[in-house]
matplotlib code that plots the C-alpha trace (Angstrom):
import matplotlib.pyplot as plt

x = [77.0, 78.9, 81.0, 84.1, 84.3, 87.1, 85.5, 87.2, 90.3, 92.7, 95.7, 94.2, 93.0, 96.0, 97.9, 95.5, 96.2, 99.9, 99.7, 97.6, 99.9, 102.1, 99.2, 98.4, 101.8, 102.7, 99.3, 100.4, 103.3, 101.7, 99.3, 102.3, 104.1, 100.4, 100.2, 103.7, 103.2, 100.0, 100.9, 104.0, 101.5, 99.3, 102.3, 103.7, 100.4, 99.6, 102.9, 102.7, 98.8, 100.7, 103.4, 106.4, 107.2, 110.8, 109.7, 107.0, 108.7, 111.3, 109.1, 106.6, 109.5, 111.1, 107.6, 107.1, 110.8, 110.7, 107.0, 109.0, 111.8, 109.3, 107.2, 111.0, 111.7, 108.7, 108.7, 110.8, 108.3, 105.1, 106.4, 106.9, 104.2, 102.0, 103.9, 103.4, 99.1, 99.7, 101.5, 100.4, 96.3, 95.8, 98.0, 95.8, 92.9, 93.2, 94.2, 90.9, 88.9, 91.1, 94.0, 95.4, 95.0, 98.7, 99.1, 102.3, 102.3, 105.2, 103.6, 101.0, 99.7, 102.7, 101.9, 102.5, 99.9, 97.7, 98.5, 97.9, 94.3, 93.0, 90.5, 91.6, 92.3, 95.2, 98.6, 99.7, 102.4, 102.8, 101.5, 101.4, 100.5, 100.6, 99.0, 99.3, 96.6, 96.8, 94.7, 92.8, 89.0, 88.9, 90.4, 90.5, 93.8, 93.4, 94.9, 94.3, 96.0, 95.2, 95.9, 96.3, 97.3, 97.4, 98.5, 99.8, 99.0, 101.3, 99.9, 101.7, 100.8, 101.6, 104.1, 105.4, 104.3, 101.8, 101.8, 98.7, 98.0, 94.5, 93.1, 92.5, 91.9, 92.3, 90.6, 91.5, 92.3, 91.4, 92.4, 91.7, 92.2, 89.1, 91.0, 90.1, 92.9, 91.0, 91.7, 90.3, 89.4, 86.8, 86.2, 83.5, 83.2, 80.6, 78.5, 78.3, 78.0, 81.2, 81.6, 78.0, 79.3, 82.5, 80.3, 78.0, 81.2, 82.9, 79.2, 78.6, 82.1, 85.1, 86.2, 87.2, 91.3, 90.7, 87.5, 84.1, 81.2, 79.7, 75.5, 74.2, 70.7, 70.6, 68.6, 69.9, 73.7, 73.1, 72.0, 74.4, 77.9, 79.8, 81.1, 84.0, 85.9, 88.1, 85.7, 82.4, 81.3, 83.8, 82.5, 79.2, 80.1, 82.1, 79.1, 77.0, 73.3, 73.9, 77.1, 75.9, 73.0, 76.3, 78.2, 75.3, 74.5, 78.5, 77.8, 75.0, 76.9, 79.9, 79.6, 81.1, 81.1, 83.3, 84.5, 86.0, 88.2, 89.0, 92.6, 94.1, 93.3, 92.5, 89.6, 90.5, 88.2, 88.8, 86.5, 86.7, 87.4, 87.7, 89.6, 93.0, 92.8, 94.7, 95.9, 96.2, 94.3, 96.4, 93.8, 91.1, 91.3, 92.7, 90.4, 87.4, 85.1, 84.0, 88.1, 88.5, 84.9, 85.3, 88.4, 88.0, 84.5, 86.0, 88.3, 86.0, 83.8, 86.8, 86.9, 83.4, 83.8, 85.0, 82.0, 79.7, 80.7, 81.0, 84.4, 85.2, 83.0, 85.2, 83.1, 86.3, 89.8, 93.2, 94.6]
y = [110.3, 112.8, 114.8, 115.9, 117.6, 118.8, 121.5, 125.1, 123.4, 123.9, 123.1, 119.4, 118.9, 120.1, 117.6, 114.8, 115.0, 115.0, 111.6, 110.2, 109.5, 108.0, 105.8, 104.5, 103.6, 101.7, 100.1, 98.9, 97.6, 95.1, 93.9, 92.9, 91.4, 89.9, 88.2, 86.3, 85.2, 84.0, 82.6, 80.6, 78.9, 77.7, 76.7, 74.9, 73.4, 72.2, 70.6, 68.8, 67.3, 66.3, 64.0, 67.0, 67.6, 68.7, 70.6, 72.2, 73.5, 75.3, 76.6, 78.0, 78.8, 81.0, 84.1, 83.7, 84.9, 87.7, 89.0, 88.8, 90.8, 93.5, 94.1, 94.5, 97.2, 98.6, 98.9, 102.3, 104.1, 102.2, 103.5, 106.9, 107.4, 106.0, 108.7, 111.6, 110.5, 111.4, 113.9, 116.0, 114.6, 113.9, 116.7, 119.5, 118.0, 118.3, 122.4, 122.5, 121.5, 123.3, 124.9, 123.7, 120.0, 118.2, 114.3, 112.5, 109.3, 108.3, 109.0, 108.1, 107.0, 105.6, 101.9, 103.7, 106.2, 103.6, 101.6, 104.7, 105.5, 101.8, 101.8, 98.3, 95.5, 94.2, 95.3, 94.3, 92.9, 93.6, 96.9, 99.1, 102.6, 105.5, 108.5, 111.1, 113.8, 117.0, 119.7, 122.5, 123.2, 126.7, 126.1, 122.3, 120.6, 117.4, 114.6, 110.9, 108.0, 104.7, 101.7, 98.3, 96.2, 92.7, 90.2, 87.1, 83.3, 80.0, 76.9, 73.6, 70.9, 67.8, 69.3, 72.1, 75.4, 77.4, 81.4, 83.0, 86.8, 88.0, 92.0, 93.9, 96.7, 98.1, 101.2, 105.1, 106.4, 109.8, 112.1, 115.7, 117.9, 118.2, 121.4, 120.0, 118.2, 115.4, 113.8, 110.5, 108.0, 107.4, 104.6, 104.0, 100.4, 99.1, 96.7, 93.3, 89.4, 89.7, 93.4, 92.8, 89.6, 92.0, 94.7, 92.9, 91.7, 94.6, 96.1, 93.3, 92.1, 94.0, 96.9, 96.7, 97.7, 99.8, 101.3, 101.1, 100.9, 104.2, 103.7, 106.9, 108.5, 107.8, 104.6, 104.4, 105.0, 101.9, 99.7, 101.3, 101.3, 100.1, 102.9, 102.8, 105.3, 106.1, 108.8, 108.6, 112.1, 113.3, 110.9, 111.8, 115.8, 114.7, 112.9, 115.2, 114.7, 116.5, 114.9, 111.5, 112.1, 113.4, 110.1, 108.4, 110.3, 109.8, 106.3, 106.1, 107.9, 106.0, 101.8, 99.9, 100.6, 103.2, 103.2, 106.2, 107.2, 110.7, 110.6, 113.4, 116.6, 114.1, 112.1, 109.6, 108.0, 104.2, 104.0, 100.3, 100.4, 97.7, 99.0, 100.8, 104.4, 107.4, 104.1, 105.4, 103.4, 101.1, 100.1, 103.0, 106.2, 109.1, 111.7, 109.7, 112.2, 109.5, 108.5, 110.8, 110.8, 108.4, 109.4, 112.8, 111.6, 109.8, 113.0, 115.3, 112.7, 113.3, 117.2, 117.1, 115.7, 118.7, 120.3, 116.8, 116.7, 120.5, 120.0, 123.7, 125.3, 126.2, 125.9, 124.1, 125.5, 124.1, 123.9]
z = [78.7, 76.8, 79.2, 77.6, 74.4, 71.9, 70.8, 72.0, 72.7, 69.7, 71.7, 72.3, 68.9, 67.2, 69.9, 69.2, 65.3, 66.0, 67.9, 65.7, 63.4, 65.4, 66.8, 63.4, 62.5, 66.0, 65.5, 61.9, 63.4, 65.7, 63.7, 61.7, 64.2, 65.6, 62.1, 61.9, 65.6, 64.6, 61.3, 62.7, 65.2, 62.8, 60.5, 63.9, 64.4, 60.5, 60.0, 63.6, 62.6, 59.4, 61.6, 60.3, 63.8, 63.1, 60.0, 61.7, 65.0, 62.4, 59.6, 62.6, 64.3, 62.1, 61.6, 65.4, 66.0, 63.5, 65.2, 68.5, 66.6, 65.1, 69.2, 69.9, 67.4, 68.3, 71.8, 72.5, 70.0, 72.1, 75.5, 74.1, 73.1, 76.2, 78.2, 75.7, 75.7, 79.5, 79.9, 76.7, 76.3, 79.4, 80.7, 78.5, 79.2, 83.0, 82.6, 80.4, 82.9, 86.0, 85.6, 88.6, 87.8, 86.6, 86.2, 87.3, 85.3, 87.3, 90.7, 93.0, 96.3, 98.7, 100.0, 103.5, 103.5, 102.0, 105.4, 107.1, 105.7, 107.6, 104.9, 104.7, 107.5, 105.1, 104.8, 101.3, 100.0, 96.6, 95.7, 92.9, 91.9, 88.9, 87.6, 90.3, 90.2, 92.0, 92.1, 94.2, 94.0, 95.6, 98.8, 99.4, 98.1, 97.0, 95.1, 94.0, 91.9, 90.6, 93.3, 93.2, 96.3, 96.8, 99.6, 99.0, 100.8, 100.5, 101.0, 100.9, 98.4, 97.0, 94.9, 96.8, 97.8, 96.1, 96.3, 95.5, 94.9, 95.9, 95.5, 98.5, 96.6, 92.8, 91.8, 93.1, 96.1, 96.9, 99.4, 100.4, 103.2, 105.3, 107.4, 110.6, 112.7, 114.2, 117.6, 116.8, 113.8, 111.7, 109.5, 107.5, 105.1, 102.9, 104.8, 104.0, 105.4, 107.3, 108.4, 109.5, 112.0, 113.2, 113.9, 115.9, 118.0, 118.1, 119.9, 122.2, 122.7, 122.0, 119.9, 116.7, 116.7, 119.5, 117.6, 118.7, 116.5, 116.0, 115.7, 113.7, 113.0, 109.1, 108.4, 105.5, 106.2, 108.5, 106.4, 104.0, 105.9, 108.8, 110.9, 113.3, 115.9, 118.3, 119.4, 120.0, 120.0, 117.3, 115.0, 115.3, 115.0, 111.6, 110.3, 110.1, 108.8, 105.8, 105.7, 105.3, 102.4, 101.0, 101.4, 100.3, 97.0, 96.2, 97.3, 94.9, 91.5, 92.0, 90.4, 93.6, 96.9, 98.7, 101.5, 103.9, 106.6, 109.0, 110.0, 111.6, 108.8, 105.9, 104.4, 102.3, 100.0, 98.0, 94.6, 93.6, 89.3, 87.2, 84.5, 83.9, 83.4, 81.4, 78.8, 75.3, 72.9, 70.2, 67.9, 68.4, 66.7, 68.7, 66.7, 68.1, 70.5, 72.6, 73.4, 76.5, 77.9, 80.4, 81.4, 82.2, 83.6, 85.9, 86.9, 86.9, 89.2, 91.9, 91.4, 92.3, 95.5, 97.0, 96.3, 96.7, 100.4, 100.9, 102.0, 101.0, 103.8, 106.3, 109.3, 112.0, 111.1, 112.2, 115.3]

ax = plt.figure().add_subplot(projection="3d")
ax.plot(x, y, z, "-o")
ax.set_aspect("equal")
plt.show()
């Protein structure tokens, strides 16, 4: 789907053509330095099938160093020019579309609030994020940044111990200010085998981390999501009807699974990606239309949410 388009925005274009040029030159420059590293392997290799070993290790030895030497050179130029893609590409494209949107590469979602949204039962312990976007659609501020967090698990072997890293979560989180202070929390999580199992527990056993299991009127949220909260009636007044075809037709657009959570005046929202975002391309043409589609799809996608889940309506107020 064709979203975005350069046409109208001469301050983009004229950007693009600009960078360009430097794209084509860093680009030339790695596949140099792709085609001595490659070259020296496949001396390496040849001379070791031919029983050189010695000769082999130096003559292969030699084109490998000198491609380390030229990614080297390169890689001031590389790492200027990522930054400038989002902070000047990015950056315009964002006040195209809203004036008040800005990116902050160097920026993004703390690993405590992440904790503090409970949109996950897992604390991580490595975690990483970037590209901070802020913005304001009417009246509801909002922001969101690319997330990845992991935990880790050591198990002893044979040999030693063995750390392992697993994903509890890579994609975006989103947040946005819901202008209602809430008393309670709300949860709300895909449903699946095991959230299925808690739940039932959680209903006929014990509460979920001090959170009941909240039973709504939409079928199809049901089947849908798992919903948790500290307050019964609260959570029920937050999910509206109209509020959950919402969740579910956001549910619906977006490729995985969200999941959501009502903490004190904020809503957060996790979208589950499976690819890096706001990256400027190497070895694809910067003057290609199709280049910032699904990027600023995928921001405009988050924009919409404001006015998806009718956040904007100011029907509670702040305390």
């Amino acid at each position: 789907m064709q979203f975005f388009s350069l046409e109208g925005n001469l301050a983009l274009q004229n950007v693009l053509s600009r960078m360009e040029v430097e794209r084509q030159k860093i680009a030339s420059t790695q596949k140099k330095g792709y085609f001595f590293i490659g070259g020296g392997i496949i001396l390496a290799i040849t001379g070791i099938l031919m029983g050189l070993i010695g000769l082999a290790i130096v003559v292969g030895l030699i084109p490998i160093i000198y491609g380390g030497v030229v990614f080297y050179k390169i890689g001031d130029e590389l790492q200027a020019y990522k930054e400038a893609y989002k902070r000047d590409v990015i950056g315009e494209a964002l006040r195209f579309l809203d004036a008040s949107l800005t990116i902050d590469p160097y920026r993004g979602i703390l690993a405590q609030e992440f904790i503090y949204s409970q949109l996950f039962s897992t604390d991580p312990d490595r975690y990483k994020t970037e590209d901070l976007v802020c913005g304001k659609a009417d009246k509801t501020g909002f922001y969101f940044a690319e997330v990845h967090a992991e935990y880790k698990t050591v198990t002893q072997t044979k040999n030693g111990t063995r750390t392992e890293w697993h994903d509890i979560f890579k994609g975006i989180i989103f947040v946005a200010d819901f202008n209602k202070n809430f008393n309670g929390v709300t949860i709300v999580r895909p449903k699946d085998f095991g959230s299925a199992i808690g739940a039932w527990f959680s209903k006929n056993l014990f509460s979920f981390n001090n959170k009941d299991v909240i039973k709504l009127e939409n079928i199809d949220f049901d089947k849908a999501f798992i919903t948790y909260g500290t307050d019964q009636v609260e959570s029920r007044y937050l999910l509206t009807p109209a509020m959950m075809e919402r969740i579910l037709k956001l549910n619906s657009n977006s490729k995985y699974s969200i999941s959501l959570s009502f903490i004190e005046s904020r809503m957060y929202i996790a979208f589950p990606l499976n690819r890096n975002y706001f990256e400027a391309p190497i070895f694809k043409s910067l003057l290609n239309p199709e280049l910032l589609n699904e990027d600023i799809t995928a921001i405009k996608f988050m924009y919409d949410i404001v006015k998806e889940l009718d956040l904007d309506t100011r029907i509670w107020g702040k305390n």
